[in-house]
C-alpha positions in Angstrom: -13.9 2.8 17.3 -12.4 4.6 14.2 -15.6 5.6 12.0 -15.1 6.3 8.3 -14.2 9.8 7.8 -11.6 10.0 10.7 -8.6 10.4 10.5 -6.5 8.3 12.5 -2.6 7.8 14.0 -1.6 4.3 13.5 1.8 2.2 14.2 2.3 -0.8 12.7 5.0 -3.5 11.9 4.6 -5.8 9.0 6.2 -9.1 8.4 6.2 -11.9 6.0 5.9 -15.3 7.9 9.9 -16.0 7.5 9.9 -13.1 10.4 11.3 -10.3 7.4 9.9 -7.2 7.9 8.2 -5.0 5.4 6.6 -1.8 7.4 8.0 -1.0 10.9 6.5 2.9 11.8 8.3 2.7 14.7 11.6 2.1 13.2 10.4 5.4 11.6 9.7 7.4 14.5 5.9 8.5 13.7 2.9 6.4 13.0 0.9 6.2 9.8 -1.5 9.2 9.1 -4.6 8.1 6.8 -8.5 9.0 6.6 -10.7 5.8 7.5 -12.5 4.9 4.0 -9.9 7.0 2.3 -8.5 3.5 0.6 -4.7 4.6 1.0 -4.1 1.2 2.4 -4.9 -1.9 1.9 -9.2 -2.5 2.6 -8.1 -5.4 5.0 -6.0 -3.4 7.3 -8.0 -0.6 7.2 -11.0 -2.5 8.3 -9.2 -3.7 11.1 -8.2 -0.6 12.2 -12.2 0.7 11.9 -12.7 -2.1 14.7 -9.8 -0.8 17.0 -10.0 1.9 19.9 -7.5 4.1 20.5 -4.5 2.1 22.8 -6.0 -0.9 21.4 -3.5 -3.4 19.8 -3.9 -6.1 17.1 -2.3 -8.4 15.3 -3.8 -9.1 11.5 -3.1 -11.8 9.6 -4.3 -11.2 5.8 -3.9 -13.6 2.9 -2.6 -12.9 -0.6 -6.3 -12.2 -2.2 -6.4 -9.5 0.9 -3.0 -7.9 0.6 -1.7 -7.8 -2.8 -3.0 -10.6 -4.6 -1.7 -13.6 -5.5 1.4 -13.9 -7.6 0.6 -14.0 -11.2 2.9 -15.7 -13.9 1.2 -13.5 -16.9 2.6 -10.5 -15.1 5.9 -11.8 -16.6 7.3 -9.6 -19.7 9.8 -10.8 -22.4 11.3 -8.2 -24.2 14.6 -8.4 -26.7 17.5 -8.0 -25.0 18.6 -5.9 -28.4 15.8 -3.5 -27.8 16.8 -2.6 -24.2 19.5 -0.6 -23.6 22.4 -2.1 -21.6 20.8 -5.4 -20.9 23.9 -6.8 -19.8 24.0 -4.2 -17.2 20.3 -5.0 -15.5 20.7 -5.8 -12.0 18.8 -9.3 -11.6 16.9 -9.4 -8.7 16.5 -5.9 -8.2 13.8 -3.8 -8.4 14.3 -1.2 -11.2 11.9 1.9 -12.5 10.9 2.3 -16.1 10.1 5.3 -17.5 7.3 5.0 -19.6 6.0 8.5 -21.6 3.0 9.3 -19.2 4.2 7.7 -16.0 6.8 5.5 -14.9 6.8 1.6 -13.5 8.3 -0.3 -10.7 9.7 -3.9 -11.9 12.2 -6.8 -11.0 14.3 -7.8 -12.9 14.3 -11.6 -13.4 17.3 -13.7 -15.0 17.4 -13.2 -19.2 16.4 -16.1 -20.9 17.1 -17.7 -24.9 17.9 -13.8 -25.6 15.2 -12.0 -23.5 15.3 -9.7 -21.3 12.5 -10.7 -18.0 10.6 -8.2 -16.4 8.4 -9.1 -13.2 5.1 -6.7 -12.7 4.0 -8.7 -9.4 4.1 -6.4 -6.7 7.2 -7.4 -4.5 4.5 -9.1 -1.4 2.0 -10.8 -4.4 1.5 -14.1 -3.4 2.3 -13.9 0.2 0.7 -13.8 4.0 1.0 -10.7 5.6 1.0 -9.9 9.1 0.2 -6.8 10.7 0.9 -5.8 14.2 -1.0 -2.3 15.0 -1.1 -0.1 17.4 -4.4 2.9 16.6 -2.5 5.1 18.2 -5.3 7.7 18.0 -7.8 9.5 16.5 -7.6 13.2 15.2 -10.3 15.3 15.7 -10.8 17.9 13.0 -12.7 21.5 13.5 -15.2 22.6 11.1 -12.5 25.0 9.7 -10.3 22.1 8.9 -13.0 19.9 7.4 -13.8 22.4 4.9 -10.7 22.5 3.7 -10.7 19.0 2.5 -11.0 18.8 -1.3 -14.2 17.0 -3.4 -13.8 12.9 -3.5 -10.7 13.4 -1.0 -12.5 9.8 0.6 -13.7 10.8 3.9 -16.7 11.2 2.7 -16.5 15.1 3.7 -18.0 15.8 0.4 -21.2 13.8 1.0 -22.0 15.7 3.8 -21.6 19.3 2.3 -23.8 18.4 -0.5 -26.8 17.0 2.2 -26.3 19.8 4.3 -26.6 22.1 1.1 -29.7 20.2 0.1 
């Protein structure tokens, strides 16, 4: 079993139930690389994977309050077509980025509407079941040497035993 703190190998293929697929590693060539309580995915797959061997295969079925939460009309945002640049030039339907001053944001463009330009926040698989077929394809041990080098809060929990071994 993978214990939090590992890091693991993992393959995985994920679907919506309409059979259209979201995540294929193998399509990729290399499997998934990510530290067991490091929350880089999502807590539901991850905990799966924390129950798996190495070979071991399962498939994971998680609801919308598991993957990314339900859709959420709110997350709808009117703005002005006349205060957006080339509105008539959006691509509706599409995902676009907006560059905000500190960061930037991933949004879909949704049909205008009585002069307003709509932009949807949801992520792209809110509101639907997701299914997960992994393969763990292993665990990776790490030396000392390599452990060390992790940085503080990196979510392996790494840190915790330095400081109780410093204690």
């Amino acid at each position: 079993m993978a214990e939090i703190g590992e890091r693991v190998l993992v393959h995985a293929v994920g679907r919506l139930d309409d059979g259209m697929k979201f995540l294929d590693t193998y399509k990729v060539g290399e499997p998934m690389d990510f530290v067991v309580g490091s929350r880089t995915v999502l807590p539901a797959f991850e905990r799966a994977v924390s129950q798996m061997a190495p070979g071991e295969r399962a498939i994971v079925r998680l609801a919308p309050e598991e993957g990314y939460g339900a859709y959420d009309e709110s997350l709808i945002e009117e703005v002005p077509a006349a205060e957006f640049p080339r509105a008539d030039q959006l691509p509706v339907g599409q995902f676009i980025e907006i560059a905000l001053p500190e960061d930037s944001i991933r949004v879909k463009v949704l049909p205008p509407k009585d002069g307003m330009v709509r932009f949807d926040h949801n992520h792209e698989l809110a509101g639907r079941d997701l299914i997960f077929d992994i393969e763990l394809v292993g665990i990776v041990e790490e030396d000392a040497i390599e452990r060390e080098k992790h940085p503080a809060g990196c979510g392996c929990g790494c840190d915790r035993l330095k400081e109780s071994l410093r204690s």
